[in-house]
C-alpha positions in Angstrom: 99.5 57.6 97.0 102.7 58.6 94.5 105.7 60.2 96.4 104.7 63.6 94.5 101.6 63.7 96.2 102.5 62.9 99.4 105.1 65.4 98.7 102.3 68.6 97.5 100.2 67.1 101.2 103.0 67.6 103.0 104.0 71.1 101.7 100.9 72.3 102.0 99.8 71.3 105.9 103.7 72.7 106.8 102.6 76.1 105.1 98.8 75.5 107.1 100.9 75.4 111.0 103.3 77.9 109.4 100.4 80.3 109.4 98.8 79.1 112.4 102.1 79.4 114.2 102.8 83.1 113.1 99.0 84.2 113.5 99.2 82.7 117.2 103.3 84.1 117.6 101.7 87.5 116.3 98.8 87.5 118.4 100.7 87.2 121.8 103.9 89.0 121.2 104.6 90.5 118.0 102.3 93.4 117.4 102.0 94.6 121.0 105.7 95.3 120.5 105.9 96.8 117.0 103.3 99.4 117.0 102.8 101.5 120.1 98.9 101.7 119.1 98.2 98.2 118.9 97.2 98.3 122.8 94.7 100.7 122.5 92.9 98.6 119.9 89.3 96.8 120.7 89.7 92.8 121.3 88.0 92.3 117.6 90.4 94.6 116.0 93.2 93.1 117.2 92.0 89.8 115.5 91.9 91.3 112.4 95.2 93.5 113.2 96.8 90.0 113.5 95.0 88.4 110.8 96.3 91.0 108.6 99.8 91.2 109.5 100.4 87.3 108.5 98.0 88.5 105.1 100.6 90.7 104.3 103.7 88.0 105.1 101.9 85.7 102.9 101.5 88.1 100.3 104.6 89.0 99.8 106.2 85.7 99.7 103.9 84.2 97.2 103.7 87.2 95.2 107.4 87.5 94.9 108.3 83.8 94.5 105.3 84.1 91.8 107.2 87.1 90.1 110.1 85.0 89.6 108.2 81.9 88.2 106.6 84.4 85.8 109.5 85.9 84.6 112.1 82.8 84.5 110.0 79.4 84.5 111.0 78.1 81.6 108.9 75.0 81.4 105.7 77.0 82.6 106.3 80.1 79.9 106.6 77.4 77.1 103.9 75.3 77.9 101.5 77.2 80.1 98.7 73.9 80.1 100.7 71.5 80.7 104.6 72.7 81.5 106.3 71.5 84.4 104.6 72.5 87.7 107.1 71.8 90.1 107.7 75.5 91.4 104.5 76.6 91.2 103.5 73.8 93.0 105.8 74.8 96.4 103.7 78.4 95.5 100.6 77.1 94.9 101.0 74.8 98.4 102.1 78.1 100.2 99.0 79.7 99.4 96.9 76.3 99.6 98.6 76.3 103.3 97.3 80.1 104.0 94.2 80.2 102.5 92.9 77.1 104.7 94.1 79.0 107.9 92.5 82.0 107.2 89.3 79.8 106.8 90.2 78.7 110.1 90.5 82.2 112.1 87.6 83.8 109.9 85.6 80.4 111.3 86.6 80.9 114.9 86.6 84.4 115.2 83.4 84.7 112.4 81.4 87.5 115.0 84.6 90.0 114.4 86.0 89.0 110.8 84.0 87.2 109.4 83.1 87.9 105.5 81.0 85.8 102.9 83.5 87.3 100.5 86.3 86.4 101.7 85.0 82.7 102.3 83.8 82.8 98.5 87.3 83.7 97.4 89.4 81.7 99.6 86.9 78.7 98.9 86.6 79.3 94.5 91.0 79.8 95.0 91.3 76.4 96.8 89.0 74.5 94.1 91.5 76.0 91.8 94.2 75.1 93.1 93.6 71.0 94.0 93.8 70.8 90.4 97.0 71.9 89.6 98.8 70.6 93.2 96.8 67.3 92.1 97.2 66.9 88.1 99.6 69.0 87.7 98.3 71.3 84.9 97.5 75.0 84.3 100.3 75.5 86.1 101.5 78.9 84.8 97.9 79.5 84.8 98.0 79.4 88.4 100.8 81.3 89.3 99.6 84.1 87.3 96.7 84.2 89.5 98.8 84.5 92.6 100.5 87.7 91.8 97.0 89.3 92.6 98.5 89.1 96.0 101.4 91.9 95.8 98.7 94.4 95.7 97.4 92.8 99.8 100.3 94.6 101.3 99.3 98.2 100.0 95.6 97.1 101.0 96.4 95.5 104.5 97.9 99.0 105.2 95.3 100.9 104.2 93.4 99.3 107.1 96.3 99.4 109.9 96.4 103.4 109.2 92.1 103.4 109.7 92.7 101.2 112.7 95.4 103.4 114.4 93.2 106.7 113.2 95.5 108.1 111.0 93.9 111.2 109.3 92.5 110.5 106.0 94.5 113.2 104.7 97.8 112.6 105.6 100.9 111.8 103.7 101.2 108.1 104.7 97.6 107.4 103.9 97.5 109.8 100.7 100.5 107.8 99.3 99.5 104.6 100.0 95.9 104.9 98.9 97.3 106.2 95.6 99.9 103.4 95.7 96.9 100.4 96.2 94.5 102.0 93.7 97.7 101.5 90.9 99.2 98.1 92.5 95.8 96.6 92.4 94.5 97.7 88.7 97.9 96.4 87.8 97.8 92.9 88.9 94.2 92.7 89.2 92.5 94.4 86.8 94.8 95.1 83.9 95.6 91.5 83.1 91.9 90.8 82.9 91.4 91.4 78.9 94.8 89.4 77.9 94.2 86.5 80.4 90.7 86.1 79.0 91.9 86.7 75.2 94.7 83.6 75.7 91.2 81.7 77.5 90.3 82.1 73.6 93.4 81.5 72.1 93.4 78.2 72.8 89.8 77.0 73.2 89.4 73.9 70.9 93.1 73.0 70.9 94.3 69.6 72.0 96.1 71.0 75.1 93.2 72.6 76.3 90.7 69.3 75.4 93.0 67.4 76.8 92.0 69.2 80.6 88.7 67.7 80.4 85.7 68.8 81.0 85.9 69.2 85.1 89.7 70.8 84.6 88.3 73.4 82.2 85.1 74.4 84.0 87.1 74.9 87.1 89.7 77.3 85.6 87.1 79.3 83.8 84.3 79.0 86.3 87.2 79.9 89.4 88.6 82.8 87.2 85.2 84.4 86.5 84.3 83.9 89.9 87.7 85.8 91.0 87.9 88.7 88.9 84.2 89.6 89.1 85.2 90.1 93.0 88.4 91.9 91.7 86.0 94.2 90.1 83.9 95.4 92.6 86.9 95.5 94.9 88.5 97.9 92.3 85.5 100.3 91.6 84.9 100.7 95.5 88.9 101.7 96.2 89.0 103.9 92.9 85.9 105.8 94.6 87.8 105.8 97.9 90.5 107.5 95.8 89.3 109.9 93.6 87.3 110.8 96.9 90.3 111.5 98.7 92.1 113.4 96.1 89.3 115.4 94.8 89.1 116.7 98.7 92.7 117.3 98.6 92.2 119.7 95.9 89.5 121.2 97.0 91.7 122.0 100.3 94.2 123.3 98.5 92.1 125.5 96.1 90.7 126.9 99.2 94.1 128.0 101.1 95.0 129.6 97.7 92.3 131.7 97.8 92.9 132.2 101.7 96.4 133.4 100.9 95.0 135.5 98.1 96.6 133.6 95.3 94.7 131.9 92.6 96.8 129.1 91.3 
């Protein structure tokens, strides 16, 4: 086993007990503190309070560390087959690290959280990834992937406000409803068409033959997998939203005419 390896194992069983550690830290101290409603919460949605919570930490660590890599890796712009993978590896760990802890709590705790979804996703991402930590290729590929993640926070909040019984309507929701539905067509959706138009680019070329077989079907394969998910996720939270806002006007054409006004 190279030093490199060794290296990518290492990095990604510290990020594993990172997440274990703050899931656990979050589960007996953290939350009960923060948010007055926690408390009042069932057992089960507690779990998934706390399994949320270190969502969102890991979220927006690997989505802004991917930002960076996407806007000033050098080696990964210019060669994004085969450029130098050594940042996106410490990102690509990270999120190696989560994604097999989350397995771990949505195992144990399977009765409260569990969700085929989220084991398909978690488990088609990790197949993904032991190609790049291990070859080192697709590299840019792979971070590009991992700024899906900045639009977690917006959703992980959507389901603390349900949990703590917010009112559908109110400002905090309203906003941040309106604020996931962008975030996630943005850096879920939107990049679908170019992602799968550079997939065509450079089909046939001796960077891309040079994957092999296995490497190629598991970036494609992985990808299609992903943003088929990313679909239905998207039409159900544009529903949710056009829902929401189509009631809001509805309330607000009705006080108008309450008020004798017609707007």
């Amino acid at each position: 086993m190279d030093t490199n390896t060794k290296l990518v194992i290492s990095m990604t069983f510290t990020s594993f007990f990172t997440f274990q550690l703050l899931f656990h830290f979050i589960s007996y101290w953290f939350s009960a503190h923060v948010s007055s409603g926690f408390n009042s919460l069932s057992s089960g949605k507690k779990i998934e309070w706390n399994s949320r919570v270190v969502s969102t930490c890991h979220s927006l660590v690997v989505g802004i560390f991917g930002l960076y890599i996407f806007l000033f890796d050098e080696a990964t712009i210019a060669d994004p087959l085969w450029g130098d993978p050594s940042l996106v590896k410490v990102n690509i760990a990270i999120a190696s690290g989560y994604l097999i802890s989350d397995l771990l709590i949505l195992i144990l705790y399977w009765k409260v959280i569990g969700d085929k979804y989220f084991v398909i996703h978690h488990c088609a991402a990790l197949y993904a990834y032991f190609f790049i930590l291990r070859d080192g290729v697709l590299a840019y590929v792979g971070n590009f992937r991992l700024l899906a993640e900045l639009s977690s926070p917006f959703v992980n909040q959507r389901w603390f406000f349900e949990a703590l019984e917010y009112p559908k309507f109110s400002k905090a929701n309203v906003i941040n409803g309106i604020l996931m539905t962008v975030v996630f067509f943005i850096v879920r959706i939107a990049p679908i068409p170019p992602f799968y138009s550079y997939i065509y680019s450079v089909f046939g070329t001796e960077a891309y033959v040079r994957l092999g077989l296995l490497r190629q079907s598991a970036w494609i394969c992985t990808c299609v997998v992903l943003d088929v998910m990313n679909v239905m996720w998207m039409i159900k939270i544009s529903r949710g939203c056009i829902k929401v806002v189509s009631l809001i006007r509805q309330e607000k054409a009705k006080s108008s005419l309450q008020n004798g006004k017609l707007d």
